[in-house]
Structures are given as C-alpha cells and as structure tokens.
N, C-alpha and C positions, 0 to 999 in steps of 0.2 A: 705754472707750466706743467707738462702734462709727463711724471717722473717716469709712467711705463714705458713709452718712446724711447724719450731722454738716456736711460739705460742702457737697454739694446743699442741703441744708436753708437753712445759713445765706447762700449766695447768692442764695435765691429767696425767702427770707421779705420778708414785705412787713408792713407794719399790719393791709392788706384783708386779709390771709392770717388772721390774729390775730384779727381781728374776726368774720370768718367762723365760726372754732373757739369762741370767745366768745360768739356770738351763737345757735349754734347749742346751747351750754349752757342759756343765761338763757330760749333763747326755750322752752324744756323743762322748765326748774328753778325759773323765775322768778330773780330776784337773786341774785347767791354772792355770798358775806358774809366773802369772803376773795380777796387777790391771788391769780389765777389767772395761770401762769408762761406767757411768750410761747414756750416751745418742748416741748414732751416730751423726756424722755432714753430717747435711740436706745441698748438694749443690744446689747450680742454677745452670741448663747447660750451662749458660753463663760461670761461674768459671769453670764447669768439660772441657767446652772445650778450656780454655784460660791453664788447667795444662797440657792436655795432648798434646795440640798443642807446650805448649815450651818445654816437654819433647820431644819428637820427634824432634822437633830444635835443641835441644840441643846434642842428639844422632848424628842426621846426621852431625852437623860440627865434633863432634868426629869419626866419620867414617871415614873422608879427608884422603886419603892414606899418606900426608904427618903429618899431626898430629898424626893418627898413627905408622907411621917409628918411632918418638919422644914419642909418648910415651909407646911403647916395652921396651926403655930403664928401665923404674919402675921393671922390672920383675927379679927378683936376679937370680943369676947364678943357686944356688942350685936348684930353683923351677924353671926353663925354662921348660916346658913338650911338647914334640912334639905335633904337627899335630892341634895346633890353626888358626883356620877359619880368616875370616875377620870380624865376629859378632859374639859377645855373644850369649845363649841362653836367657838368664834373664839380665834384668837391672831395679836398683832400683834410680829412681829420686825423692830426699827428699825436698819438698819444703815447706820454714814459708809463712804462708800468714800475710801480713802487709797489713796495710791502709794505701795510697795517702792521700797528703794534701787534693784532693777533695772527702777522705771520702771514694773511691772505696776499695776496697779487693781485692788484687793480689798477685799471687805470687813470695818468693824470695829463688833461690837455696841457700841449706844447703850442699849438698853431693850428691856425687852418689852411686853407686856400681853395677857392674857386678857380680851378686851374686843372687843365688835365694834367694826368701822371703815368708811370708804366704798367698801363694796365696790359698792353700784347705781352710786355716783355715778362710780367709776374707769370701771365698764363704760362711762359713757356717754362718758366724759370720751375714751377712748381710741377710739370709733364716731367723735367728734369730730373729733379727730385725725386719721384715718384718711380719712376724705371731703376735708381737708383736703391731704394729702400725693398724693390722685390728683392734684390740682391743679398738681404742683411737678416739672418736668420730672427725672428721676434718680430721684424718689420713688414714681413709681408705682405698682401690687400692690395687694396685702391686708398688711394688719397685724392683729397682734394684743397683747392685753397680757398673756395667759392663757399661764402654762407650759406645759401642754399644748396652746395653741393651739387646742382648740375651745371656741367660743364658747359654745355651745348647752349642751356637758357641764356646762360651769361655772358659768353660768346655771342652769341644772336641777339642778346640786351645792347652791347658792346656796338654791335655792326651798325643797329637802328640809331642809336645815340647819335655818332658815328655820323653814318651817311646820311639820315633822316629821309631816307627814301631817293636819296640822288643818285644816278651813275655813279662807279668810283673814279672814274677822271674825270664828274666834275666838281671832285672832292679834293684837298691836297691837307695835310700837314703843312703847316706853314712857319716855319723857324729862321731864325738867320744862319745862313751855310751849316745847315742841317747835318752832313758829316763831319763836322767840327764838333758837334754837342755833343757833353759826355752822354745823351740820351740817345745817341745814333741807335743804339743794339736794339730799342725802344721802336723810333720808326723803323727799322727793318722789320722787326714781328709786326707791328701796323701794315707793313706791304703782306705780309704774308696770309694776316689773318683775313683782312680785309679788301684788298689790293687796292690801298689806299697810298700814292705818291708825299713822299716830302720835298718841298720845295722852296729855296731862298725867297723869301719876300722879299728882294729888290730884282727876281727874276718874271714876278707878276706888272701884266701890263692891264693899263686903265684904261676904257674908253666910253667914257660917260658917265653914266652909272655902272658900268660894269664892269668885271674882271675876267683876265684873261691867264693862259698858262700857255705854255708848250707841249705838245704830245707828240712825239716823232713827227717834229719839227711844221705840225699844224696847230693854230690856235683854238683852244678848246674854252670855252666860259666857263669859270669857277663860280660855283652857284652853293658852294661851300668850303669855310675855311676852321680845319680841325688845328685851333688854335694852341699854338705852342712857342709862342714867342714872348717875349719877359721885358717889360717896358724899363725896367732898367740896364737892360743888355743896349738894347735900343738906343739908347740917352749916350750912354758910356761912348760905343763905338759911331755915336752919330751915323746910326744906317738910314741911309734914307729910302724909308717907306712910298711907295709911288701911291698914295692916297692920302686924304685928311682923315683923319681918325672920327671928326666931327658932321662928315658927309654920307649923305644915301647912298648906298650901295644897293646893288640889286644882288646878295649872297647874305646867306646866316652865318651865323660864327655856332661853336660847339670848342668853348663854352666863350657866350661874348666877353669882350674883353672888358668890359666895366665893371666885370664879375672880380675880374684880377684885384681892385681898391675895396671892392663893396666887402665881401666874405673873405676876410683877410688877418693878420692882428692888429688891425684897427679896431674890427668888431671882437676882440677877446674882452673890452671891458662891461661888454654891454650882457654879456651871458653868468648868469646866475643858476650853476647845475653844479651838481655834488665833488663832478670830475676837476673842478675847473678854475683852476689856483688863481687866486684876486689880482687884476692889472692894472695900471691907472697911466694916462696918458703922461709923461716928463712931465709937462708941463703944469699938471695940474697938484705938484708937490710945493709947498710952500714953505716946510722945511724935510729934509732927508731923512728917511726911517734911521733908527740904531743902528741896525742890524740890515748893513747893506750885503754882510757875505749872504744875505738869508734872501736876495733878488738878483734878477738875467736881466739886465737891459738889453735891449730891442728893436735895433729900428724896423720901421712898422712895413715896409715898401723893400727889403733886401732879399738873395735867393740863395737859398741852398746853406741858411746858415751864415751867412757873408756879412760882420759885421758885428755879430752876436758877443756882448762882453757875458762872462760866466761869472769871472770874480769882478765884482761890480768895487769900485772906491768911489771917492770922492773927487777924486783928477778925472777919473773916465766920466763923471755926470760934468764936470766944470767943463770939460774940452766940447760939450754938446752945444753949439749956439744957442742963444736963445729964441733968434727966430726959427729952430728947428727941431725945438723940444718935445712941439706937437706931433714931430713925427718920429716921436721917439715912447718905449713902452717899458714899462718898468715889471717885471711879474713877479710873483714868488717864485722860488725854484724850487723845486722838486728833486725827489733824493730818489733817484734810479735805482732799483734793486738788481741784484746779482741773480739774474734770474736763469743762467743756463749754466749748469756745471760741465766743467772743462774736464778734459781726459786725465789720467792721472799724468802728471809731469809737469802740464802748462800751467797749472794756477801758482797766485804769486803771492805775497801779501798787499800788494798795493792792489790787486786785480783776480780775486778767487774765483772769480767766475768771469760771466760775459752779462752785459748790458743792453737792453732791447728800450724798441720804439717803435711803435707798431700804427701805421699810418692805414687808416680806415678809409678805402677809396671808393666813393658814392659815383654815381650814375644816374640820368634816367633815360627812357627808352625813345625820347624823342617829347617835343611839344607838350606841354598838356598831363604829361607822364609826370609819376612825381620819382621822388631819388628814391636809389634802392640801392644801400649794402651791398657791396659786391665780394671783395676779397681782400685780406691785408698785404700790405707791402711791409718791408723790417729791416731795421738798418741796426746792426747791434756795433758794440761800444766795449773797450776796458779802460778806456780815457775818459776825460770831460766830457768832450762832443759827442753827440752819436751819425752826424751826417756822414755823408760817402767821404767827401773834399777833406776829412779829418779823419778819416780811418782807411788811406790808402798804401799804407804802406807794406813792404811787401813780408817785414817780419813783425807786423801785427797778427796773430794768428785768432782764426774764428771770429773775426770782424768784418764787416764792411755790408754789402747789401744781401738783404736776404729774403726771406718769403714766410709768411704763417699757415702752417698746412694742421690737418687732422685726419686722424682716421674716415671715412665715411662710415653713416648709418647703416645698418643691414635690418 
C-alpha cells in the first residue's frame, strides 16, 4: 500500500469527512444496501500494475482455444444459449493481497467471473472520494481509479461495451426485481451514466424471436440485454423467465450468459500463473490432504461468497454428496495481509489493521475488441470473509465495500 496517502489520510479523517463521501453517494444512488468502507485503498502503480498485468495473464491463458473447448463443458444443457463469441464482454478478477516473506504485497487469486460488476457505481464511488481528499491537507490533486487514468476513455469504453452501438432504450439491465438487489445503487449510476434502464426479466415480453419492454407504456424491441441476473437466484426463487435460455433470440447479451459457467471457479484449475494458489475439483481427491485447515472449499456455481467453508474439516467434505463433488472446489488459502493501518484507537490484537481484496474489472469496447483493465473494486475485511454479505455490520469499522484509487501522473 501506498504509506504516503495512508498517513495523511488517517490523521485527518474525521466522521464529517466520511459523511461527506457517504452522503455524496446516497444523495445520487439513494440508499446502499451494503456497508460502505470509511476509507479507500491508496495503491502504488507498482501494485495497480502488478494486478492488472496478472489479470490479463490470466484471461489470455484462458482464452487458449483448447482450454476453452474444456471448459464449455461447465455450461448445463438447459442454459447453452446460442451465438457465444470467443470473449466475454465483462470479467471479474478477485484477488487477496498477501505479504512475501520479504514483507512485499502481492497478489493472490480468489475467483473469477465472467459477469458484469459495479463499474457505474466504482466511477462514482471514486468522484466521491476524490472531492473528499481535496479536503485533507497532504491529499490534495486529482485522483483517479482508472488504470489508464483517463476518466472520459473509460467511461466511453464503458458506454460502447455497454450499448454496443444500440439506442439506450433498446438496451435494459436485466435482473430480477432490480430494486431489490443489493446492487440497485449500481443500476442507478448505469441510468445516469449511460441512460441505460433496469428491468425485471419476467417484465420482458416475447414474440418470436424477439424481445420486447415497456417505455412509457409503448413497446420498445430489446436488441440488447446488459446482463445481470444470476442463474442461481433464478433456480432458488423459480422466476420464470419468458424465454428458453436454449433459443434464437434476435438481442446480444453483454456479457452472454454462458460466460456466467465457462470463466468461473470451474476454470481456477486449469490456470497455471504465479498469482494463483493450486485447486482441484472435490471430486478428484482420493484421499484428503493433512492439513485441511491449509484449504477453502467452494462451490463452483454460488454468489457473493454463499456457501463458502473457510475452516474446511472433514464433516463439511463428508456432508458434500457424491454426486455433487464435481461441483464443488477445494483451493489452498491464502493468508490476507493487514494491509491498511487503522487510526490510532481502532486496532486490536485479533485485527491490527484491515484486510483488502481487490477485484480487477475487465472490459472490452464491444465485438472484436479485446479486454482491457479498467479499474479496481475493494472489499476490505478484519474477519474471515472479505465479501459485503459479511462485513455489514454497523460497528465493524473501516470495512465493507470500497474503491482502489491513486494519485494521477503529472
């Protein structure tokens, strides 16, 4: 982490400072429906470019036409949906940052997913930040959370992705009861940035090949769906979808959804990079390592962390069926380093600092385009978990979701 920030920061933060940043969300997003963290993580561009150079490493060996022939297979029969590309449009690389023995910060994959993420909501989240930090004497400048540091490009990467050249009404967000999701604050910045609509997918109407929506109360043809719905939300609450998942559509997806099984932790066994702690499918253990406290089991298909054992035994691998071991992942774990020093008063012994995750969200600008690095997202920790759904409480202090910002170059 980056200690010059880091300093200044934590001498001058205040609550009003906090509230400001918070307030400046809510009064934008209306309500976040999840702990929003009292500070940002200050990078060095040495770490911004050591994450987004192994996500991209890590993409391109999964792009290998043969690694992909293998892993198609993840994609269930019911949900095969025609006319998947050779690239997602979105992909999400989650990585712990841990300390080397010689004390450096690096990082180690946790997951992926082919799946969009809060990219409107990070932009704003880091604007936020950013109006906030003029405020704080040592902090002053521009900031940015954009790898390449222009705002505007990646914005405008963002829109193309995005819309891929369509109207924005005949584009929707498509979730189930879309103000329900803890991700609302998310499509709201999606309307704002983009004037891109979210819409219940059992609100969409079929006729033929095609899709239909509402627009003040005329039907509009959806000729694109900015996919955000989670096939096992789907499953669980039996929503019924008014399409076959298996049928021609005359609409693109962004990102299609067969992306959701393919680039997922199905494929965490098939990658061999330096980041990237060894996983092997349940199923293919014949008898249990020693040293099970030293593995995260995983099922391969859950969201948001849902399901995730941390402290692995032997009752939690026997309670796994056998017919559903394959869909289960065993990894090493990873020892999360303390990597943001707390103000003086809040550190503990069980929790001296705070704990970061820093999720690398990819893009590309449309068809053809290939992924490009965009900006981190960060979810920090002085527990176990580092997801939102586990760090929402309201006297966890300096946890919950957060942003990777930097100075810009001059």
């Amino acid at each position: 982490m980056d200690p010059r920030r880091r300093r200044p920061f934590n001498e001058h933060w205040t609550e009003k400072a906090f509230a400001q940043y918070r307030d400046s969300l809510t009064s934008a997003m209306g309500p976040i429906p999840f702990r929003l963290a009292e500070t940002p993580l200050f990078l060095t561009r040495e770490l911004g470019d050591l994450l987004q150079n192994s996500a991209m490493e890590i993409v391109n060996q999964l792009s290998e036409p043969a690694t992909f022939h293998e892993l198609k297979h993840a994609i269930p029969a019911q949900y095969d949906a025609p006319g998947m590309g050779t690239l997602p449009d979105c992909v999400q690389v989650d990585f712990a940052l841990v300390q080397t023995p010689e004390g450096k910060i690096e990082p180690r994959l946790v997951e992926l997913q082919a799946f969009p993420s809060l990219y409107a909501l990070q932009t704003y989240e880091a604007d936020a930040w950013e109006a906030v930090l003029r405020t704080m004497p040592g902090l002053e400048g521009d900031w940015t959370c954009f790898f390449d540091e222009d705002r505007d490009a990646a914005v405008q990467l963002m829109r193309d992705c995005i819309l891929d050249g369509n109207d924005p009404k005949e584009v929707a967000l498509v979730d189930f009861e879309p103000p329900k999701q803890k991700t609302a604050p998310d499509f709201v910045a999606t309307k704002k940035l983009f004037d891109v609509d979210s819409v219940c997918v059992t609100e969409i109407e079929k006729e033929g090949r095609r899709l239909f929506r509402r627009v003040d109360g005329k039907r509009v043809q959806l000729k694109r769906i900015y996919n955000r719905m989670v096939f096992d939300e789907l499953e669980v609450k039996k929503v019924p979808v008014p399409f076959s998942w298996n049928e021609e559509l005359d609409v693109t997806w962004c990102s299609h959804p067969n992306w959701y099984w393919v680039w997922s932790k199905f494929s965490l066994p098939f990658i061999d990079h330096p980041t990237v702690p060894k996983a092997r499918y349940l199923d293919e253990f014949t008898e249990l390592p020693p040293d099970l406290e030293n593995y995260v089991l995983k099922p391969l298909f859950s969201f948001a962390g849902s399901g995730v054992v941390v402290d692995v035994t032997k009752e939690a691998i026997d309670a796994v069926p056998a017919a559903l071991r394959r869909k289960y992942l065993m990894q090493r774990k990873v020892q999360y380093a303390w990597v943001i020093d707390l103000p003086p008063g809040m550190a503990t012994a069980e929790a001296p600092g705070v704990k970061a995750e820093v999720r690398v969200m990819l893009m590309r600008g449309g068809p053809g385009k290939p992924l490009h690095p965009l900006l981190p997202l960060v979810r920090l920790s002085r527990g176990k978990m580092l997801g939102v759904d586990q760090n929402k409480s309201a006297d966890t202090l300096w946890t919950g979701g957060s942003v990777g910002i930097w100075r810009k170059q001059t």
